[in-house]
DRENBALO-339793 format. One record per residue (C-alpha): y, x negated, z; residue in three letters. Coordinates in steps of 0.2 Angstrom, whole numbers, plus 2048, in hexadecimal, padded with zeros to 3 digits. Example, Ala and Ser with C-alpha at 12.3 -4.5 7.8 and 13.67 -1.06 7.14 Angstrom:
REM DRENBALO-339793
7EA7C2827ALA 7FB7BC824SER 
This chain:
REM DRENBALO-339793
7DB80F859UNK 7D3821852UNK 7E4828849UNK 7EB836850UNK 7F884384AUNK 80285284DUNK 7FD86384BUNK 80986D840UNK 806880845UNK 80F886838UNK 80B88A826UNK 81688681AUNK 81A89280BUNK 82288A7F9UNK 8268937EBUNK 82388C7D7UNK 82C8827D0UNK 83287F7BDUNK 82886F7B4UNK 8368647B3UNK 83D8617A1UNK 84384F79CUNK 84A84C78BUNK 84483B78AUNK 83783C77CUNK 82283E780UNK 81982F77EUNK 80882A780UNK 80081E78DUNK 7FC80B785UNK 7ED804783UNK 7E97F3789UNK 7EB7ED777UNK 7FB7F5775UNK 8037EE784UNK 7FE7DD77FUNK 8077E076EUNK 8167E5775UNK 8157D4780UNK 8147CB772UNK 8247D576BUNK 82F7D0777UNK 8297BF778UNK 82E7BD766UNK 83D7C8764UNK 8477C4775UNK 84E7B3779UNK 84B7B778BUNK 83B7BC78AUNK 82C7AE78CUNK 81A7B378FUNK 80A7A8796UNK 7F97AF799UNK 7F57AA7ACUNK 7E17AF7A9UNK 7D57BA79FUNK 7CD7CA7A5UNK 7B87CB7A8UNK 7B87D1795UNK 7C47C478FUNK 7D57CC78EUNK 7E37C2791UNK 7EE7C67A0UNK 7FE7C379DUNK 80E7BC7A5UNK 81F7C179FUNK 82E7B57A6UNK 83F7BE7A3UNK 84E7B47A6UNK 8627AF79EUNK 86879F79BUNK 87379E7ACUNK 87C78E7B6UNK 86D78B7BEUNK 85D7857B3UNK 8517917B1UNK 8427867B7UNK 8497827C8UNK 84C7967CBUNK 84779F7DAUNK 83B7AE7D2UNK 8367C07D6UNK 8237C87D0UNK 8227D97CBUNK 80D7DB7CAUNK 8077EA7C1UNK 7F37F17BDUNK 7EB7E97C9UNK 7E47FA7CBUNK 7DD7FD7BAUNK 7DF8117BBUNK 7F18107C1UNK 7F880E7AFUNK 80A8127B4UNK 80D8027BDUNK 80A7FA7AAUNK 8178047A1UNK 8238027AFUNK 8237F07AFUNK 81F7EC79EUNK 82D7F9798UNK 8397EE7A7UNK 83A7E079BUNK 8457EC78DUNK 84D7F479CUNK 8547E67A5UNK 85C7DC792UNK 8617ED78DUNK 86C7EC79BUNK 87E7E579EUNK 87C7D17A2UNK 8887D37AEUNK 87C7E27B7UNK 86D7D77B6UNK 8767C57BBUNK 86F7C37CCUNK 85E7C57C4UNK 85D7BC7B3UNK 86B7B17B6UNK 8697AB7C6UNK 8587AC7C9UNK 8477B27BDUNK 83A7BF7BCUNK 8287C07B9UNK 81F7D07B5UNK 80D7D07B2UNK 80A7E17ACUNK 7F77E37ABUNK 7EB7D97B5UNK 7DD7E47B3UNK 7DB7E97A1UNK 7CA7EA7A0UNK 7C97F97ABUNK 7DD8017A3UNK 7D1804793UNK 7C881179BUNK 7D381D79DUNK 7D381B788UNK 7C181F783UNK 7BA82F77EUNK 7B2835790UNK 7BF83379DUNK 7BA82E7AEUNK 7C78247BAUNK 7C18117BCUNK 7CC8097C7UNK 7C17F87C9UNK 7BB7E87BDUNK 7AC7EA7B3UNK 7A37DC7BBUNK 7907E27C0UNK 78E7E67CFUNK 77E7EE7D6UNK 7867FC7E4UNK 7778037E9UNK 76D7F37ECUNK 75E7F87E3UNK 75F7E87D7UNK 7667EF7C9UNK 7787F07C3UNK 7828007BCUNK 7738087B8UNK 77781A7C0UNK 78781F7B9UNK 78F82F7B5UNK 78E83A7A5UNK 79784779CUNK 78B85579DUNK 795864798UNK 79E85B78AUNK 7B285E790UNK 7B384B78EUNK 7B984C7A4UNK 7AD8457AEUNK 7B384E7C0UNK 7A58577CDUNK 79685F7CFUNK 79586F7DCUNK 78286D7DFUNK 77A87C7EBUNK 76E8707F3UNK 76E877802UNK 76586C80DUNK 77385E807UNK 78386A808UNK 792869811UNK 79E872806UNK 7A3884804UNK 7B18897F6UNK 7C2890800UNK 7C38A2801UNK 7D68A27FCUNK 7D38957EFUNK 7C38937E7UNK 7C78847DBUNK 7C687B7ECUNK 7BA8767FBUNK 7BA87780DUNK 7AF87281CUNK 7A5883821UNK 7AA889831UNK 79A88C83AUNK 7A489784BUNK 7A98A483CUNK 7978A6836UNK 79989A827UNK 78C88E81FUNK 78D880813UNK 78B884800UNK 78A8757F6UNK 78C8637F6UNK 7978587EBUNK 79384D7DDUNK 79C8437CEUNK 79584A7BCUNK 7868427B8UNK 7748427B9UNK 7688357C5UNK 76482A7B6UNK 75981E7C3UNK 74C82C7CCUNK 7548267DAUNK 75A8377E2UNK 76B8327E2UNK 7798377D6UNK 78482A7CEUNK 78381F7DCUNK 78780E7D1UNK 7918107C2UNK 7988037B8UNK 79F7F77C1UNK 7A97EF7CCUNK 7B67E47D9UNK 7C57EF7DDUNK 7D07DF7DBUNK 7DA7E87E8UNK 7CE7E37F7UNK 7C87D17EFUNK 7D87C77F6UNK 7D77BE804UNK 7E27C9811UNK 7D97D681CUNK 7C97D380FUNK 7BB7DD814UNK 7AA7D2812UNK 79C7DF80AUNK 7A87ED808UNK 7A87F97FBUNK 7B17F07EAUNK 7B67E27F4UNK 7AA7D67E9UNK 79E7C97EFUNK 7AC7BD7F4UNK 7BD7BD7F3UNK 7C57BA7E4UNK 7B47BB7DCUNK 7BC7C47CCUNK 7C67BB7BCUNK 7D47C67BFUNK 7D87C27D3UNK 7D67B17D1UNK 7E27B07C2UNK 7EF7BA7CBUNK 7EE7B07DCUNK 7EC79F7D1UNK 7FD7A57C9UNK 8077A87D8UNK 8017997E3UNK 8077907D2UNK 8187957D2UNK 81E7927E4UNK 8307987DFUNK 82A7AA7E0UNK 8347B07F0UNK 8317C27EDUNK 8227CF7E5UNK 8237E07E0UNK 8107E97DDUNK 80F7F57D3UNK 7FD7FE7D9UNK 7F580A7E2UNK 7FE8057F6UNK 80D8097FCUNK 8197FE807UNK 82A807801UNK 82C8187FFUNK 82C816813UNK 82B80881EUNK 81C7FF822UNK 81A7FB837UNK 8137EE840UNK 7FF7F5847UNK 7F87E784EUNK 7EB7D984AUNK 7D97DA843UNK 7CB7D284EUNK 7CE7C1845UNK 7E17C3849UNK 7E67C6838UNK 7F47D4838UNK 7EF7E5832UNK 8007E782BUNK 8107DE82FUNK 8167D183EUNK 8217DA847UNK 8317CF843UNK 8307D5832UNK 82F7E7835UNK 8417EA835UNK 8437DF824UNK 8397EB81CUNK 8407FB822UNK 84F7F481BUNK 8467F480AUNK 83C80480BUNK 84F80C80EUNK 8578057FEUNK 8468077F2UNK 84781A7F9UNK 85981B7F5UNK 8588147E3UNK 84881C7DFUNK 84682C7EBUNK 83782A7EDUNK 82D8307FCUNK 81E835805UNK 8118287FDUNK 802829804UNK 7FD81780CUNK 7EC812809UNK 7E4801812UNK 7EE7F2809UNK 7DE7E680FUNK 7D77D9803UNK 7E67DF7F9UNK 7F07D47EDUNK 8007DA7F7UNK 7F97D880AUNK 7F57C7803UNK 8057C37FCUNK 80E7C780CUNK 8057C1818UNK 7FE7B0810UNK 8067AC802UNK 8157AF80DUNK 8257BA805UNK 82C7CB805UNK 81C7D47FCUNK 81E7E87F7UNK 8147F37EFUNK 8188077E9UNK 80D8107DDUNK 81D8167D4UNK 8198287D4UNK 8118367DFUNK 81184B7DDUNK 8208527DCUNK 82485C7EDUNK 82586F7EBUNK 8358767F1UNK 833880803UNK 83A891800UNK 84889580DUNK 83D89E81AUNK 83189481CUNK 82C89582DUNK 835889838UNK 82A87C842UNK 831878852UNK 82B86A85EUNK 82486F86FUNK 82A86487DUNK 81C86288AUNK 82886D898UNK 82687B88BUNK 83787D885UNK 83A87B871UNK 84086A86DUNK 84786285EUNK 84286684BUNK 833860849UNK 83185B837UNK 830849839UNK 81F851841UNK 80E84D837UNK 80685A830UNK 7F485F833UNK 7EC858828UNK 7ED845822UNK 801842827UNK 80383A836UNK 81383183AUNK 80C824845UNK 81D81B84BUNK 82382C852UNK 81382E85CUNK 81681D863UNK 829820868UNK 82382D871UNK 81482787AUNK 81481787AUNK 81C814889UNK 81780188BUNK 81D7FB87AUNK 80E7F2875UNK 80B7FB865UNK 7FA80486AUNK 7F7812872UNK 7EA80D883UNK 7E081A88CUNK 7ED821898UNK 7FA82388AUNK 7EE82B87FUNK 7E883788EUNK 7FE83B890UNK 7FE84087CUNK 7ED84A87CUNK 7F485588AUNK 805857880UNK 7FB85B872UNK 7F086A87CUNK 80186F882UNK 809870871UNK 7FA87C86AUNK 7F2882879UNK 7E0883881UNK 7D6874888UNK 7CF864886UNK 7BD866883UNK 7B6857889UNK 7C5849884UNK 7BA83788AUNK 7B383087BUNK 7A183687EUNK 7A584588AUNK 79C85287DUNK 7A785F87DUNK 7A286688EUNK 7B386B89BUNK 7BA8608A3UNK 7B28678B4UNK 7A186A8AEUNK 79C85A8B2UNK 7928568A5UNK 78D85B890UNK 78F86F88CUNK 78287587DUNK 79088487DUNK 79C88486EUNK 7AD883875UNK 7BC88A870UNK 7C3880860UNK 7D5883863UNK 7D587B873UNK 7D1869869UNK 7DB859867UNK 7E1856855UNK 7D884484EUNK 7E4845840UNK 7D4843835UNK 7D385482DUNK 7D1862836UNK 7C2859842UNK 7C8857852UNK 7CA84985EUNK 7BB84E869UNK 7B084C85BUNK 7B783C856UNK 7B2836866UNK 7A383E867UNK 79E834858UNK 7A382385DUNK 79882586DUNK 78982C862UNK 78C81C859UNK 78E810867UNK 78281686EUNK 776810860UNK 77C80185FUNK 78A804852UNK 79B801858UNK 7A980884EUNK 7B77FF84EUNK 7C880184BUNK 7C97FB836UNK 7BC807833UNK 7C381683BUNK 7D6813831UNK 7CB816820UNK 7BF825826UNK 7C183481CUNK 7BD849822UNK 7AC845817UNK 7A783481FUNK 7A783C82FUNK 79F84D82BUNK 792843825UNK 791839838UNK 78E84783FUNK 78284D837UNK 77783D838UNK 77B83D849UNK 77984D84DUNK 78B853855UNK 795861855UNK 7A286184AUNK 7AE869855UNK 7C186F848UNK 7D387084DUNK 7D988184CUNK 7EA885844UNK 7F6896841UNK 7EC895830UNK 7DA89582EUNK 7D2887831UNK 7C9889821UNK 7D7887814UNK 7D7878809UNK 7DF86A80EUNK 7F186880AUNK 7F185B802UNK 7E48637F3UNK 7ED8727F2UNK 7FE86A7EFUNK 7F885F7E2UNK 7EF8727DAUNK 80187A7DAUNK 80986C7D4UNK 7FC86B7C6UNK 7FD8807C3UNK 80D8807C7UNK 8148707BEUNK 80A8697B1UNK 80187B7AAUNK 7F28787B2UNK 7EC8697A8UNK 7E68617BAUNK 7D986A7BFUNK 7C88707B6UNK 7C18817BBUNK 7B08827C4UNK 7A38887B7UNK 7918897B8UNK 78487D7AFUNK 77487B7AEUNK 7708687B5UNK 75E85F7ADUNK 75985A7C0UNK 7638677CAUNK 7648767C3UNK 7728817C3UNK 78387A7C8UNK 79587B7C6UNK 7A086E7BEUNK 7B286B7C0UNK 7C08657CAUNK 7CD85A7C6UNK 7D28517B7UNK 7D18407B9UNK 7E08357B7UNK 7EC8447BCUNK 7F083F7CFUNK 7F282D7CAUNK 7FD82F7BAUNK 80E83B7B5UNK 8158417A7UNK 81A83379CUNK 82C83A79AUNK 82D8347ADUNK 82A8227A7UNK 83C81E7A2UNK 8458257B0UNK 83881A7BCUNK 83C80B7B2UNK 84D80C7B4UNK 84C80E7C7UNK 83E7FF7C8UNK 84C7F47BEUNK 85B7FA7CCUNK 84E7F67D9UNK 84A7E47D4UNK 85D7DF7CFUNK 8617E57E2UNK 8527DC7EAUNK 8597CB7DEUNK 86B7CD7E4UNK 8637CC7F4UNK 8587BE7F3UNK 85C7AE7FFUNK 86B7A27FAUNK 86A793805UNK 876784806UNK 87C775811UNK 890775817UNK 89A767817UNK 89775D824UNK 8A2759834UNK 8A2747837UNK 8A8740846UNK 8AA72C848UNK 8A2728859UNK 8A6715859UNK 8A670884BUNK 89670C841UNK 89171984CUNK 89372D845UNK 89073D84AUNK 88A74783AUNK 88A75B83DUNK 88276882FUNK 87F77882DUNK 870782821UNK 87779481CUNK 86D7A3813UNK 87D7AC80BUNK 86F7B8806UNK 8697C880BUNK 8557C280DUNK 84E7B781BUNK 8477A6813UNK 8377A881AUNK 82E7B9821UNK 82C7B9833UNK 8197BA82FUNK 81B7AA825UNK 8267A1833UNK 8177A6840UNK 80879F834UNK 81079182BUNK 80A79881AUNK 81C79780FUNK 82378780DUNK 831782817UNK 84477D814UNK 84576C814UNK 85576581BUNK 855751818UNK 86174281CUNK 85F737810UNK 86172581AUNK 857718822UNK 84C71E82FUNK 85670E83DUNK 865717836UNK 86172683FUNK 864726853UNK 864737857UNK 85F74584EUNK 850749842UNK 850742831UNK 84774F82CUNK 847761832UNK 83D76F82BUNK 84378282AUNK 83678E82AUNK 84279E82AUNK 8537A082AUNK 85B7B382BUNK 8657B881CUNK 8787BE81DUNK 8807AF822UNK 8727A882EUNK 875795832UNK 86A787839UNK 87677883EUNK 86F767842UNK 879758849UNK 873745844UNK 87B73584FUNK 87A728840UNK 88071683BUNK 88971282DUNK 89870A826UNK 8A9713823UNK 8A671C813UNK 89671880FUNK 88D727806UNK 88273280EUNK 87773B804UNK 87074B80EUNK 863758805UNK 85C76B806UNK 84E76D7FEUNK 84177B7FBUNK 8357807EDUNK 83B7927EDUNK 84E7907EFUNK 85177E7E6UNK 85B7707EDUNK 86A76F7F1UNK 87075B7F5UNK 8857567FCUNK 8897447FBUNK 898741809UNK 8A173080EUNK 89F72B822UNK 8B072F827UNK 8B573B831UNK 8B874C82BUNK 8B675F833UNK 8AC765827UNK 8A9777822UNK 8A378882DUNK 8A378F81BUNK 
């Protein structure tokens, strides 16, 4: 379904704000080399500490596995465990000092603080998957690599990594190129801020100025600018869930790359991993994920819809330990999370640990109010998306939804697109996919450019639903259906560049401000850069003189800055990260038998009654593991001959059982002598066994 959002009508006004100052001391961000030293540290100065290497990286570096855990009643090789995974993104080098830095954290702390985590149960982190590409971000020319190094040939000319980018002014940044090649233009810098691009507005007289390259020359006489640089698999689309075959970085198979196969190797190794924190580039806490459906192959796009509510719960404590919000959530497919969740089969989360600050809203900000369809001013609408790239889809489908099926269809799409032109005025020009713009009574295409402020929001920049559609039927009708998967990842760009190879309007939702501001989301992370961090963000446009295109401007922003914070944040993170994982292990499931009630039928015949309680706060099993079988089950097993056994199954399996005092009871009609032993077990790889021996005599048992 083509996203949709909310148009807010309102602009909002902030005022600067002081870079925050932290006394903990400035550090520096570790190398690859010097993260693995300070493994190797803890390995030999903490008794707690023991380290493994699970794999090595395409250059050979180790990958390392770090197992915390205190000498407790229960040994520590039969404990239930929790992951923390960190730089499987190999430009997100936070993730790494977050969770190598937990290990100090968490024995620095009180035992009696961190029982129900070292005691009771264990913790592996493995803080850098992807060191190969962490090192970048340490050599002398800077430019972000986020994939493995593994050769890959993106342009399909039969050579690999041979048209990469270079340094050609010096700064030791690669960033952009503002090249005026007109015929290829599609930007024009903002009138109110320069240091950023818009779309031109061709109804105001405007016309493209430049295009957009990364700094670099075309090494291969190709045309083409730095269109296959060094390598690489994004090993966060080359697992196994949601993986996109042929898609950019998703690698020729899945887990086709050192690093993948090691982590999944790892974790399908150690079965008694029951929960698994990412620390990467998605987002699955800082607000809850919802259910959206199936894939074509039935494969859920995000989560069954028994597990929504578990991780609402989640998202709600993570925000409150950690306070942090408004993550932007990327497409988790072929990600090591998405397939930790849905096929390796327990609680999975991912948070990127840190986004831009938010600026304050001065106090008369304009207020946004929502605009019932009958016209009269409803409730505050702040919960509303902005216009440009927030879209709060769950409120959409309260309101619209009116079936409950989790997707809009055509009539309930047809109810919001008239509350939309009701809200912001005008008409719908064209609304059916393929309608061309024309009114809804001209019966057929209009060449005539119609009034952009009578357009439906797509929730795609500032493009308008009518062109959206007007696309996909340009596309259809060539024999190139678009389909749903591909329209969640589009960008403003991808579609500008559509229309122009299929040769339709690009028609732009009108707000109260010009339609040609930046986009909000740039121009929050320039303040925050001017504002907060002196300006080191972003690097001013100026002029060079390019060997193959002349005069063009290079700048833009720095890379590393939206990804990475100042390192004085990196204690205050850890400390939360280390709450956040003691509250999730106090939580974790605790399952046991009863006692048994026995009741004496006749002489050798018994009535046996048990029950299997979770006294924890976690399901046993995910409701997406229960529906495809993928987590193993609770075994619950009497242990006597099978002609013993007259009613009742021997054994019986458990694929979930709720938390907070859940209990499955099951009733056996045996025969046996007075006091004979009866041996009756629970077993599961997760949450260990738990066996009672009892006499056959009669006995109420235990609801306990």
């Amino acid at each position: 379904m083509i996203t949709l959002c909310l148009l807010a009508s309102t602009m909002f006004a902030f005022q600067e704000v002081e870079p925050e100052i932290s006394s903990a001391p400035e550090r520096e961000w570790r190398t690859p080399a010097e993260i693995e030293a300070r493994l190797l540290q803890l390995d030999s100065t903490e008794t707690a500490v023991e380290i493994s290497t699970i794999g090595y990286s395409n250059s050979g570096l180790p990958i390392r596995c770090i197992q915390v855990a205190r000498e407790g009643n229960i040994p520590i090789d039969t404990r239930t465990a929790l992951l923390v995974v960190a730089g499987i993104d190999g430009d997100l080098l936070l993730g790494t000092e977050v969770a190598t830095d937990l290990v100090s954290t968490l024995l620095e702390m009180e035992p009696d603080a961190t029982a129900s985590l070292l005691q009771t149960h264990k913790l592996f982190i493995i803080p850098q998957v992807n060191p190969d590409a962490a090192n970048f971000y340490f050599q002398p020319i800077q430019n972000e690599q986020r994939r493995t190094l593994t050769p890959t040939d993106d342009d399909h000319d039969g050579v690999h990594d041979e048209d990469g980018t270079e340094d050609l002014n010096g700064d030791g940044y690669i960033t952009m190129m503002r090249v005026p090649d007109l015929e290829k233009a599609m930007y024009v810098a903002d009138p109110d801020e320069p240091r950023l691009h818009v779309s031109p507005e061709p109804l105001d007289g405007q016309s493209a100025d430049f295009v957009l390259y990364s700094e670099g020359i075309d090494n291969d006489g190709d045309g083409k600018f730095n269109e296959d640089g060094i390598g690489g698999v994004d090993l966060n689309k080359n697992f196994m869930h949601g993986y996109k075959y042929h898609g950019d970085g998703a690698g020729v198979w899945q887990l086709c790359e050192n690093e993948s196969k090691a982590l999944a190797d790892f974790v399908l190794q150690h079965q008694e991993i029951a929960f698994i924190l990412v620390y990467g580039q998605h987002d699955t806490l800082s607000k809850p994920f919802s259910e959206n459906g199936n894939d074509p192959a039935g494969a859920p796009k995000k989560l069954a819809e028994g597990d929504v509510d578990l991780y609402k719960r989640i998202s709600e404590k993570f925000v409150e330990i950690t306070e942090l919000t408004k993550v932007d959530q990327s497409s988790w497919d072929g990600s090591f999370v998405a397939w930790a969740y849905a096929q390796y089969g327990v609680p999975a989360f991912s948070t990127p640990l840190w986004t831009r600050p938010e600026q304050e809203k001065i106090e008369n900000a304009a207020e946004i109010t929502e605009v019932k369809q009958d016209g009269e001013q409803g409730e505050d609408s702040s919960r509303r998306p902005s216009m440009r790239g927030e879209f709060d889809r769950q409120a959409m489908l309260d309101e619209y939804d009116t079936d409950g099926d989790g997707e809009l269809d055509d009539s309930e799409r047809e109810k919001f697109r008239d509350a939309m032109q009701a809200q912001h005025g005008g008409r719908r020009g064209g609304g059916q996919r393929g309608a061309r713009g024309g009114p809804p009574q001209s019966g057929g295409p209009s060449n005539t450019p119609s009034d952009d402020s009578g357009l439906t929001p797509s929730g795609i920049g500032d493009i308008s639903q009518e062109t959206i559609d007007d696309i996909m039927a340009a596309a259809e009708t060539a024999g190139y259906p678009v389909t749903d998967e591909m329209m969640e990842e589009i960008t403003p760009e991808d579609i500008e560049q559509f229309a122009k190879m299929s040769g339709v309007e690009i028609r732009r939702v009108k707000s109260k401000q010009d339609s040609t501001s930046p986009s909000g989301v740039e121009e929050k992370w320039l303040a925050y850069s001017d504002n907060q961090r002196n300006g080191e963000g972003f690097i001013e446009w100026t002029t060079f003189e390019h060997p193959q295109l002349g005069a063009v401007e290079i700048g833009g922003w720095v890379p590393y800055f939206k990804s990475l914070p100042p390192t004085d944040t990196i204690p205050s993170i850890t400390e939360n990260q280390a709450k956040f994982v003691i509250e999730m292990a106090s939580n974790l499931p605790n399952v046991r038998l009863t006692a048994p009630s026995i009741k004496k039928l006749s002489n050798g015949l018994w009535e046996v009654t048990v029950a299997v309680i979770n006294d924890g706060w976690l399901p046993t099993g995910t409701a997406m593991a229960k529906k495809n079988k993928r987590a193993r089950p609770l075994v619950v097993r009497l242990d006597v001959p099978n002609e013993t056994v007259l009613s009742g199954r021997k054994v019986n399996l458990i694929w979930s059982l709720d938390g907070e005092g859940t209990r499955k009871w099951y009733k056996w009609i045996i025969q046996g002598n007075a006091n004979e032993k009866i041996n009756l077990i629970l077993f599961n790889e997760k949450y260990g066994s738990n066996t009672i021996t009892f006499p056959l005599k009669e006995t109420e048992g235990s609801d306990a």
